[in-house]
N, C-alpha and C positions, 0 to 999 in steps of 0.2 A: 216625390220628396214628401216626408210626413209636412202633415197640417205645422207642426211644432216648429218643422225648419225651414218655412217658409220665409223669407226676406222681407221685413217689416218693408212700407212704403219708403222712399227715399232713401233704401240702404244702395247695395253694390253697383244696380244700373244705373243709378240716379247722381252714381259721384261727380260724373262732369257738370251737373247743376250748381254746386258749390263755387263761393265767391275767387274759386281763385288767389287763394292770399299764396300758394305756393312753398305749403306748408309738407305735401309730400303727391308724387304723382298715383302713389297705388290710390285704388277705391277704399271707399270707407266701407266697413263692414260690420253691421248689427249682430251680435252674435246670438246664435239658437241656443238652445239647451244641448244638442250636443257639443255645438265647440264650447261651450261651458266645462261639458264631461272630459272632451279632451284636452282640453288646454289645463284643468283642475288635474289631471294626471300629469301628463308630460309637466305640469308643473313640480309636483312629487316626486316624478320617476325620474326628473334630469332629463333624460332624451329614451324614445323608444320608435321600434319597430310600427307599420300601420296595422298590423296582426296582433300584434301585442295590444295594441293601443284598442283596438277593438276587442279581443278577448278580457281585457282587467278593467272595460267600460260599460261591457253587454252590449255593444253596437255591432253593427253586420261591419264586414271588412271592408266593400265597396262602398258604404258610406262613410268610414271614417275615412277611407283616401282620399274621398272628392271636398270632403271637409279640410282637411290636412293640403289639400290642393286651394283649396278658397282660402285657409287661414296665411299659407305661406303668401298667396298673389297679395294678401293687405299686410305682408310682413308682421303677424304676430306670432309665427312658428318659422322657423328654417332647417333646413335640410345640415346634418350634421356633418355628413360626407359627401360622395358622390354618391352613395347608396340611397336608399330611401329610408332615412332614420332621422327623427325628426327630434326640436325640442322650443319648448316656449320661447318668444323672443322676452326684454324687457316689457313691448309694447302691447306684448301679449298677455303678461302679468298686469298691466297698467288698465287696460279694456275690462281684464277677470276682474281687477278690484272695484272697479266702476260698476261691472254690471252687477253684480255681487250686494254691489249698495243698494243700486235701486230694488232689486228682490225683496231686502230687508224690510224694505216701510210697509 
């Protein structure tokens, strides 16, 4: 995995350390720069294919599936059918505006 999408400490392993307010059971998830890129697409595009999503991103296709597989497991992309065609969640919009901030300062 690039240096870039590397799991900051106390992201995805780390979510059962969390106080438990039972607020939701998936892991919590720091996002990389590329589920930046793809979650910032699929937000534009409505819902896409992981080929697509990797050819209108410049990412290799096997990474954006295992991305698109992490982003779904913390619910902020879901699967549109039973296909693998995917699209932002609300939560997923909500995390992009968040991280989006802290970039800025």
């Amino acid at each position: 995995m690039p240096a870039s999408d590397a799991p900051a400490p106390g992201s995805e392993g780390d979510a059962s350390s969390e106080d438990g307010d039972g607020e939701s059971d998936r892991p919590r998830l720091v996002l990389t720069r590329t589920d930046e890129r793809v979650l910032a697409y699929l937000d534009d595009a409505g819902s896409d294919y992981p080929a697509f999503v990797a050819s209108n991103t410049g990412l290799y296709v096997d990474h954006v599936e295992s991305r698109l597989d992490a982003l779904d497991a913390a619910g902020l992309v879901e699967r549109v059918t039973g296909e693998e065609v995917f699209r932002v969640t609300d939560a997923g919009r909500e995390a992009l505006r968040e991280d989006c901030a802290a970039w800025s300062d």
